[in-house]
C-alpha positions as a LaTeX table, in Angstrom:
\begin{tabular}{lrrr}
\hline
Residue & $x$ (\AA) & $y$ (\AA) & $z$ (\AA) \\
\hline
Unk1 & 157.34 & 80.42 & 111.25 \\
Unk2 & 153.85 & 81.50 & 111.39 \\
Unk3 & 154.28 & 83.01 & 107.58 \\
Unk4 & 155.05 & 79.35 & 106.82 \\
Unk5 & 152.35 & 78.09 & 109.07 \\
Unk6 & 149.89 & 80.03 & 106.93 \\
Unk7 & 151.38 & 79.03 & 103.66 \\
Unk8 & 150.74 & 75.22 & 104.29 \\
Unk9 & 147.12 & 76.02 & 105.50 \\
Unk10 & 146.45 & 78.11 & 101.85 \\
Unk11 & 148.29 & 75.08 & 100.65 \\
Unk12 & 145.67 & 72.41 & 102.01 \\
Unk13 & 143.12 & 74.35 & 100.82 \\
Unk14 & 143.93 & 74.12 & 97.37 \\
Unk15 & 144.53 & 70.59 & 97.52 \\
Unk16 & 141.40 & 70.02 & 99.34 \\
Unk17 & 139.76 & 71.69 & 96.34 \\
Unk18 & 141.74 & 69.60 & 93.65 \\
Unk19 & 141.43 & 66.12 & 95.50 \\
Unk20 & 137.74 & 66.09 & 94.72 \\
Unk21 & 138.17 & 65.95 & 91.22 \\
Unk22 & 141.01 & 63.63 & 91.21 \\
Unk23 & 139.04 & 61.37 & 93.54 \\
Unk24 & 136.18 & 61.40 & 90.27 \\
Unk25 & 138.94 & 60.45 & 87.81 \\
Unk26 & 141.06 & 57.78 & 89.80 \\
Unk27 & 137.65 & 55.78 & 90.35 \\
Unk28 & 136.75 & 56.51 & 86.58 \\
Unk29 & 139.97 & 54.63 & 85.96 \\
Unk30 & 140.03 & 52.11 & 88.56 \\
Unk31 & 136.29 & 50.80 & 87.52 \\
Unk32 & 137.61 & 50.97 & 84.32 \\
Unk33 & 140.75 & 48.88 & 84.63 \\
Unk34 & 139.35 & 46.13 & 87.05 \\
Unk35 & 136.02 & 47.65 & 88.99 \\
Unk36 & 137.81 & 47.14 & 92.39 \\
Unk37 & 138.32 & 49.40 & 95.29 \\
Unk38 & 141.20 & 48.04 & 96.10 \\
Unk39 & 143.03 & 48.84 & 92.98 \\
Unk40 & 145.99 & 51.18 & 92.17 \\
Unk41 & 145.18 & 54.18 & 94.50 \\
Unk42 & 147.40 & 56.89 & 92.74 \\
Unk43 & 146.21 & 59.65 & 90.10 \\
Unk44 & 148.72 & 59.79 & 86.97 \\
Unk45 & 149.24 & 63.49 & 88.28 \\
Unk46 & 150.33 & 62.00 & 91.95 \\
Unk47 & 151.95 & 58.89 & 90.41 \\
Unk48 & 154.36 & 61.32 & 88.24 \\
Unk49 & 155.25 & 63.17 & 91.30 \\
Unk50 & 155.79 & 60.25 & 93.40 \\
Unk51 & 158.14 & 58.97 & 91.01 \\
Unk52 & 159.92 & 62.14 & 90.20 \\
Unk53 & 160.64 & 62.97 & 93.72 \\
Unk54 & 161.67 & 59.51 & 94.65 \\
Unk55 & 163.38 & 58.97 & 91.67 \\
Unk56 & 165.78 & 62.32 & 92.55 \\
Unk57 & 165.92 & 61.16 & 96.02 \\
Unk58 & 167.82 & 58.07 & 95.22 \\
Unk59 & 170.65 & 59.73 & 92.71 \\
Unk60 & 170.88 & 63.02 & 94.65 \\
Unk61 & 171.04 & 60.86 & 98.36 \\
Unk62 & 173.28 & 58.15 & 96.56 \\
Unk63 & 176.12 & 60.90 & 95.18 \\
Unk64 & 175.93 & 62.83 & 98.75 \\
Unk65 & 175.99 & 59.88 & 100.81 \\
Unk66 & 179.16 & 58.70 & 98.60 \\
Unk67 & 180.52 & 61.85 & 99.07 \\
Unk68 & 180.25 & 62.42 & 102.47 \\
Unk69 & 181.98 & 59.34 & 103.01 \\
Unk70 & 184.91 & 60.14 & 101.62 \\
Unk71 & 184.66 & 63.82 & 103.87 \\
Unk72 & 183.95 & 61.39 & 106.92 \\
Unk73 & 187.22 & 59.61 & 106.77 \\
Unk74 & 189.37 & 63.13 & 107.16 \\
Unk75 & 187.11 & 64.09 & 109.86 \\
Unk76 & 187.34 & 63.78 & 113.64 \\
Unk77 & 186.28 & 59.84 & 114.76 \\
Unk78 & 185.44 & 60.74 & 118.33 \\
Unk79 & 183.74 & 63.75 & 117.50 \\
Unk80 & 179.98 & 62.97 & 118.59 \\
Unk81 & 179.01 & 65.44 & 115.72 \\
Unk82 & 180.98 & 63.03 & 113.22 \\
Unk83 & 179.52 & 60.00 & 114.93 \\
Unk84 & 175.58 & 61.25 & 114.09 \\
Unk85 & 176.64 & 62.34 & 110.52 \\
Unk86 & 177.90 & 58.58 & 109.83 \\
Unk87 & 174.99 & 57.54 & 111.40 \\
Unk88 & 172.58 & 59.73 & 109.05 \\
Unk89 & 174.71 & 57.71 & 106.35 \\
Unk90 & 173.55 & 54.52 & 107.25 \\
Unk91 & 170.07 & 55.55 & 107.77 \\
Unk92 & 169.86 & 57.64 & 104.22 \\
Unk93 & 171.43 & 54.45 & 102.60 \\
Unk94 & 169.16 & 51.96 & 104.52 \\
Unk95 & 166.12 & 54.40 & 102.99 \\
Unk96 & 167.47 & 54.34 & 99.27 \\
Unk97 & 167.75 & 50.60 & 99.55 \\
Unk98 & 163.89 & 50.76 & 99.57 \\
Unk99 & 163.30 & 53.17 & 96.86 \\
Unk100 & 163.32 & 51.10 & 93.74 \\
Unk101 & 160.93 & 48.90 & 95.14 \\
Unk102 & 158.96 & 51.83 & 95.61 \\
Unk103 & 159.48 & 52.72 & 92.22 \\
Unk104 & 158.75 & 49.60 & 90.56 \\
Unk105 & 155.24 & 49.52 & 92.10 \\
Unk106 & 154.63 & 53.33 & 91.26 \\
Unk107 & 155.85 & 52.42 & 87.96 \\
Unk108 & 153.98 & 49.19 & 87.28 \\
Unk109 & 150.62 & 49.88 & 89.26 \\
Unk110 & 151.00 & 46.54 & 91.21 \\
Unk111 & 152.86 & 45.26 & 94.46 \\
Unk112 & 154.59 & 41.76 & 93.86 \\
Unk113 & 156.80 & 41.73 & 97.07 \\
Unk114 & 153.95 & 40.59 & 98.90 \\
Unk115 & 152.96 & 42.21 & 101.91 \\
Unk116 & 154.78 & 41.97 & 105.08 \\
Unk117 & 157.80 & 43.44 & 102.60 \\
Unk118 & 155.26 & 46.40 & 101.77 \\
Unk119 & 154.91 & 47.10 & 105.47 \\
Unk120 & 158.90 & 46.94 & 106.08 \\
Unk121 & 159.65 & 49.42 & 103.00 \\
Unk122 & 156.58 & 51.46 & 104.26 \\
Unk123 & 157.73 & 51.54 & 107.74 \\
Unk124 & 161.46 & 52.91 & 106.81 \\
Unk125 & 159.99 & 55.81 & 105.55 \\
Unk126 & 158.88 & 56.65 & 108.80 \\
Unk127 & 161.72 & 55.28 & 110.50 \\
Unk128 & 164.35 & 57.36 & 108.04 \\
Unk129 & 162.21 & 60.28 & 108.87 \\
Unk130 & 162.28 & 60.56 & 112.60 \\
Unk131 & 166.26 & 59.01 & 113.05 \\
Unk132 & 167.48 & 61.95 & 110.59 \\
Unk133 & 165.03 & 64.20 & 112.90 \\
Unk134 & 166.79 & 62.99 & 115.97 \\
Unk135 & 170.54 & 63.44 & 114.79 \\
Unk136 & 169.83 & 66.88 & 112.98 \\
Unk137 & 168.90 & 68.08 & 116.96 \\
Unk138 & 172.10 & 65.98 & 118.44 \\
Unk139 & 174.33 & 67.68 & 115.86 \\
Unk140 & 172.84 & 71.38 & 116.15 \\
Unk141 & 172.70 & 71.03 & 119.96 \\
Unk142 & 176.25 & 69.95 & 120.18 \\
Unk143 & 177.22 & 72.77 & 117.75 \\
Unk144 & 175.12 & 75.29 & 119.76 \\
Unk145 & 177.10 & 74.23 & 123.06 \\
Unk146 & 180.20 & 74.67 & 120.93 \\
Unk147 & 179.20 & 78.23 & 119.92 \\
Unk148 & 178.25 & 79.25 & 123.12 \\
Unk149 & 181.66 & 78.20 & 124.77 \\
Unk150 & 179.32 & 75.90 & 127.30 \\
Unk151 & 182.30 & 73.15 & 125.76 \\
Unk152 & 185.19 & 72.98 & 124.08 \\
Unk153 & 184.47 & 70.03 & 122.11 \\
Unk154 & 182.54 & 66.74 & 122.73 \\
Unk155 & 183.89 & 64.26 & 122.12 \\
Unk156 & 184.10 & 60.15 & 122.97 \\
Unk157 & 186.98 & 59.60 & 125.01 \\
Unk158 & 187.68 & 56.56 & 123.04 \\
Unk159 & 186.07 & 54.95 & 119.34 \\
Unk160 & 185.03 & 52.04 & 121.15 \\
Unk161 & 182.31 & 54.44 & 123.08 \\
Unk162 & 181.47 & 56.07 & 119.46 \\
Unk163 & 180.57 & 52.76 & 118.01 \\
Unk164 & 178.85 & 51.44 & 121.43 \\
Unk165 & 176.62 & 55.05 & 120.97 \\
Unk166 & 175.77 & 54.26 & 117.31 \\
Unk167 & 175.23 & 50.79 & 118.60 \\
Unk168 & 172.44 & 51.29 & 121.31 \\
Unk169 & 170.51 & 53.82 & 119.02 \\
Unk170 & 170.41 & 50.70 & 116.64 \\
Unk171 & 169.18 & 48.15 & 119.03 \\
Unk172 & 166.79 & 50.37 & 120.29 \\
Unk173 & 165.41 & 51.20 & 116.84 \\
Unk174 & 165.66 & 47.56 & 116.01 \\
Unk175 & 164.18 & 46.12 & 118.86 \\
Unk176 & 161.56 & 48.31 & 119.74 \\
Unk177 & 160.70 & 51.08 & 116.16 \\
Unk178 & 160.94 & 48.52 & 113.93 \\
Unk179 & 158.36 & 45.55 & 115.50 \\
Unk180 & 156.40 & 48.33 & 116.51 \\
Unk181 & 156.08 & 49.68 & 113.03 \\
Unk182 & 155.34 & 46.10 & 111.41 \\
Unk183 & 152.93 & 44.58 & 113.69 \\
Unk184 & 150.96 & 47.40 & 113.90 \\
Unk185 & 150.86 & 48.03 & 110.24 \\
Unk186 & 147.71 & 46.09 & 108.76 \\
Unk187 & 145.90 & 44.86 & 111.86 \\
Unk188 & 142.87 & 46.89 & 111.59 \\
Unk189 & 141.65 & 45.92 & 108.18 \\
Unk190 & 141.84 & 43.47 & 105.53 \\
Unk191 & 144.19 & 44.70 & 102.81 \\
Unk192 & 144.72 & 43.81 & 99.33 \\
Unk193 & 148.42 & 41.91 & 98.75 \\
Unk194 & 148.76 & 43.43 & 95.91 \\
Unk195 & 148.14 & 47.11 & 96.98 \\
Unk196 & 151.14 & 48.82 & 99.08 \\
Unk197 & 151.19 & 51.79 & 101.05 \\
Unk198 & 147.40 & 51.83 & 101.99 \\
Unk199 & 147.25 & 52.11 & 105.88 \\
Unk200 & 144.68 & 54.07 & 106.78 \\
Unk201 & 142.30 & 52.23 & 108.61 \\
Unk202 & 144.62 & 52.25 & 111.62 \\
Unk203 & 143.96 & 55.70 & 111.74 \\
Unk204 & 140.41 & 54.78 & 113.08 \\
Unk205 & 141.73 & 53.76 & 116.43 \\
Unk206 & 141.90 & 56.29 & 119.01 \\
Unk207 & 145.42 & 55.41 & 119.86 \\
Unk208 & 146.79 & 55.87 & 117.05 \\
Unk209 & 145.22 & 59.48 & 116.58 \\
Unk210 & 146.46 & 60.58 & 119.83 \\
Unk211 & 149.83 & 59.10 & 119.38 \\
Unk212 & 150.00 & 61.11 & 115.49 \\
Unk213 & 148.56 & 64.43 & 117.24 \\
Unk214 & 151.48 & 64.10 & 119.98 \\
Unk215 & 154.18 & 63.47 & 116.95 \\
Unk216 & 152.96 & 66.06 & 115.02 \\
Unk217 & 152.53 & 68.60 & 118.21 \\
Unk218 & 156.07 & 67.76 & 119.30 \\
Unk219 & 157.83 & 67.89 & 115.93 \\
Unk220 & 156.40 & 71.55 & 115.16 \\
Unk221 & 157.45 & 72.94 & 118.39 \\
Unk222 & 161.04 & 71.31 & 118.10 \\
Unk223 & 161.44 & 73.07 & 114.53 \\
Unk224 & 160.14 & 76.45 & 116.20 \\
Unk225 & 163.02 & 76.36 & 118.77 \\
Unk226 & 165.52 & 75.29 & 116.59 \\
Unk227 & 164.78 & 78.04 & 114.15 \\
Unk228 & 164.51 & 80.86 & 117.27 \\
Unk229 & 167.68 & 79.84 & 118.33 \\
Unk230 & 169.62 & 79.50 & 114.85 \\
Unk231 & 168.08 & 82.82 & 113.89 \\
Unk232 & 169.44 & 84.33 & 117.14 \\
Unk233 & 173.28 & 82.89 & 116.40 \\
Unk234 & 172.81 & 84.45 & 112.94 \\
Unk235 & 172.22 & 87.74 & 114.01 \\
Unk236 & 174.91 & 87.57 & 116.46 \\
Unk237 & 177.37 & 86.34 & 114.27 \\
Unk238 & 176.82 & 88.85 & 111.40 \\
Unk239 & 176.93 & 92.19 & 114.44 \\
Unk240 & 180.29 & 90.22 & 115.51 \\
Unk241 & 182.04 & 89.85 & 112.51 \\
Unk242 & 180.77 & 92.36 & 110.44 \\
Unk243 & 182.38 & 93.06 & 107.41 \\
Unk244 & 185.05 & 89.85 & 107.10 \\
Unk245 & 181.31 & 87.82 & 107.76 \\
Unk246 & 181.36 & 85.93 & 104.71 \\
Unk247 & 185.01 & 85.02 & 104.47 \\
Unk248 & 184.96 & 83.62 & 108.51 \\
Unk249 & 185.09 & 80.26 & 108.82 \\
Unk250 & 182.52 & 80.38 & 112.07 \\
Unk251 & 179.57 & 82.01 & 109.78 \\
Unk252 & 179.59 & 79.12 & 107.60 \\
Unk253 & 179.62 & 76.67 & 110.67 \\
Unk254 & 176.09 & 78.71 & 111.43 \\
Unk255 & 174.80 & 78.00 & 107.68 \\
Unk256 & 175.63 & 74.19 & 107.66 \\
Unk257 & 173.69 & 74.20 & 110.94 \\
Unk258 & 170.75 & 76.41 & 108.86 \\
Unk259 & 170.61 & 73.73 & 106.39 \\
Unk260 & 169.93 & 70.97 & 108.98 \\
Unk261 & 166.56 & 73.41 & 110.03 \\
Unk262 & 165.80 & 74.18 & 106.30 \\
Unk263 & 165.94 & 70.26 & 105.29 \\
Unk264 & 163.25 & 69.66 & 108.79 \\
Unk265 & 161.24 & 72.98 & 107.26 \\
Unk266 & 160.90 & 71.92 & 104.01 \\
Unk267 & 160.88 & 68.14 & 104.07 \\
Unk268 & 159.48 & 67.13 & 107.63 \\
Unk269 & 157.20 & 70.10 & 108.68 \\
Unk270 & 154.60 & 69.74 & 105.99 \\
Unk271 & 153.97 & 66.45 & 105.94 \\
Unk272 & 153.22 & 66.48 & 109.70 \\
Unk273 & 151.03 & 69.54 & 109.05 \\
Unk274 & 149.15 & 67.83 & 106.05 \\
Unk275 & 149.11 & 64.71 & 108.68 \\
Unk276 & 146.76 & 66.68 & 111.28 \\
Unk277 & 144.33 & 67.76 & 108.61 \\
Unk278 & 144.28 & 64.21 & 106.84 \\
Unk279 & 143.69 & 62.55 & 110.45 \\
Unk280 & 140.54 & 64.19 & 111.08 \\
Unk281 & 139.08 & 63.85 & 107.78 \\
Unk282 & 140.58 & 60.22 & 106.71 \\
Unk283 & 137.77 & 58.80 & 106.71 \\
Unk284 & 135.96 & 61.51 & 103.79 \\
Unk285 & 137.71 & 60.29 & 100.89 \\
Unk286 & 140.11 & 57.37 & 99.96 \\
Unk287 & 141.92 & 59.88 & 97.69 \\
Unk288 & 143.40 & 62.25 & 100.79 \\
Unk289 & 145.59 & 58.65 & 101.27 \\
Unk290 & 147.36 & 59.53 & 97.88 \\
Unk291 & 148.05 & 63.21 & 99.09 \\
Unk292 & 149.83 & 62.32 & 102.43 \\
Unk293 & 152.00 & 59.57 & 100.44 \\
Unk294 & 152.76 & 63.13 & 98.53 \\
Unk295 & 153.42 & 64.61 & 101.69 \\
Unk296 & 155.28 & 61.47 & 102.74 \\
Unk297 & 157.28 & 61.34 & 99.71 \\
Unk298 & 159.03 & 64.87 & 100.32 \\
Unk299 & 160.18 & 63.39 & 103.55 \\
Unk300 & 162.63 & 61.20 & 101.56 \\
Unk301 & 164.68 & 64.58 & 99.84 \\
Unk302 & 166.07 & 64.73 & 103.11 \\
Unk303 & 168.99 & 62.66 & 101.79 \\
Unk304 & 169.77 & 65.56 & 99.45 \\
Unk305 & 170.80 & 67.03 & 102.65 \\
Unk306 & 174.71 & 65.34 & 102.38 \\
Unk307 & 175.01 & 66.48 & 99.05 \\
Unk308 & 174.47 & 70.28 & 99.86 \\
Unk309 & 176.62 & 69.74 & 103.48 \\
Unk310 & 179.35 & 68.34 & 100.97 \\
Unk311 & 178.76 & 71.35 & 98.25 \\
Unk312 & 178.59 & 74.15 & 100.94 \\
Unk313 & 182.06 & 72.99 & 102.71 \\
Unk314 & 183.65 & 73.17 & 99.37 \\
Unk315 & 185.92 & 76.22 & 98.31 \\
Unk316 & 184.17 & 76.67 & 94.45 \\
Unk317 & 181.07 & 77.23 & 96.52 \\
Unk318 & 182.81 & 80.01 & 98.95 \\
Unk319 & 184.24 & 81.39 & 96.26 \\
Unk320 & 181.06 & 82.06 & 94.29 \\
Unk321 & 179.49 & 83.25 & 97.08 \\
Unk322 & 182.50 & 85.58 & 97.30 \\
Unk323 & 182.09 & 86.61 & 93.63 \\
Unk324 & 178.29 & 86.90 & 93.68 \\
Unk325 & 178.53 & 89.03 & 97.33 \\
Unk326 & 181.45 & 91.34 & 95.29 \\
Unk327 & 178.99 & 92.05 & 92.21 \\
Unk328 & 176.22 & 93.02 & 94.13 \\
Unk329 & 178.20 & 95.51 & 96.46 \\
Unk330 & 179.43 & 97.49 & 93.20 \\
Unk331 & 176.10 & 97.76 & 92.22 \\
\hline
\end{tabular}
């Protein structure tokens, strides 16, 4: 954790380095196209990634969350672990509803949705983000008290208290994440309507930085425990099955669960560690806004994560691991 800790910090540094000159040639092209600072905030460099990453987002998370749901309807309904994978369905698909609009203003340089639109697509980023956070931990806890015999299984004693679970997560995100996200969004500035995505000046209040340093605090030390503890039932499970590991059905339970910690690693962690450095120095340059939407923008290959659940459970993928583990012994 702390190797990866110091990767992202040599990784800020660089782009630190780079924004500068990025910053010189997105104003050489915004004075040139219409002299106004409220113009088309992206780089071509940033707008290509933006687009590429998005762009696999929505066919990868479209084909896994189409999988899955065929792998849903053979699997346990009043398992509470099946119940928060359907749910990370919903709220993968609610996200990739959003993405072409995204596109077509990364594509087209202009917003024509109008804005209180722009602050509901920009808000289910966030929204997406923290809701897949929040039923990665349900599912690996509830796995973890599996593994460690603490239960049998949990499980709803009927479907009616499944769907009344999935229900009240809803209404709270509904009632309270969602207003809270939209009214906030855009009340400390005065922001063009046909710019998206440009939020920063609610960074200046002092709320609003304490509330990101808390997030950002409470997300890292989550992902530290997780990974402790999943690194712990690894080693355990390898000294207790030994040489039938890869074959045993319970080892690859234990990777399915290390994907869930590799998609918050890899997806969630560095945007939230780009997000403390970009807080204290938001106010330096406009063009550190177009490197946390970069940040931001890995959040959203977090739907990939169905398609590799789907692709690890299958028996090809066993089988080639089987081959691949064989070739490497004889040599």
């Amino acid at each position: 954790m702390i190797v990866y800790i110091l990767f992202i910090q040599r990784s800020l540094a660089c782009v630190w380095a780079m924004y500068k000159e990025d910053f010189r040639n997105m104003t050489e092209e915004n004075t040139a196209s219409n002299g106004s600072i409220c113009a088309f905030a992206y780089t071509n460099t940033t707008r290509a990634i933006l687009i590429t990453a998005y762009s696999v987002a929505f066919a990868g998370g479209g084909i896994g969350s189409t999988a899955m749901s065929f792998v849903l309807v053979k699997m346990n309904s009043l398992s509470v672990t099946t119940t928060a994978i359907i749910n990370l369905v919903v709220v993968h698909g609610l996200l990739l509803l959003t993405v072409p609009f995204r596109l077509h203003y990364y594509v087209n340089k202009e917003w024509i949705f109008h804005m209180p639109f722009c602050k509901m697509v920009s808000a289910m980023v966030h929204i997406h983000m923290y809701l897949t956070f929040l039923f990665y931990v349900i599912t690996l806890v509830i796995r973890w008290l599996v593994f460690f015999q603490w239960k049998d299984k949990v499980e709803f004693y009927r479907k009616l208290h499944a769907i009344a679970a999935s229900v009240a997560v809803w209404v709270i995100v509904i009632v309270f994440m969602v207003p809270l996200f939209y009214i906030q969004y855009g009340r400390s500035g005065i922001y063009d309507d046909k710019v998206c995505f440009k939020f920063h000046k609610e960074l200046k209040l002092e709320s609003i930085k304490v509330l990101n340093y808390l997030i950002i605090a409470a997300v890292t030390l989550i992902t530290s425990v997780l990974l402790g503890l999943q690194i712990f039932i690894l080693v355990k499970v390898s000294r207790k099955l030994s040489t039938s590991l890869w074959s045993h059905q319970e080892f690859w339970a234990q990777v399915k669960n290390l994907i869930f910690i590799c998609v918050i690693i890899i997806c969630f962690l560095p945007y939230h560690l780009f997000r403390a450095h970009y807080i204290k120095h938001v106010n330096d340059s406009e063009q550190l806004e177009s490197y946390n939407e970069v940040f931001l923008c890995l959040t959203a290959l977090s739907c990939l994560d169905l398609l590799f659940f789907v692709l690890s459970g299958s028996r090809l993928f066993k089988q080639k691991v089987g081959m691949l583990r064989s070739r490497l012994s004889c040599c």
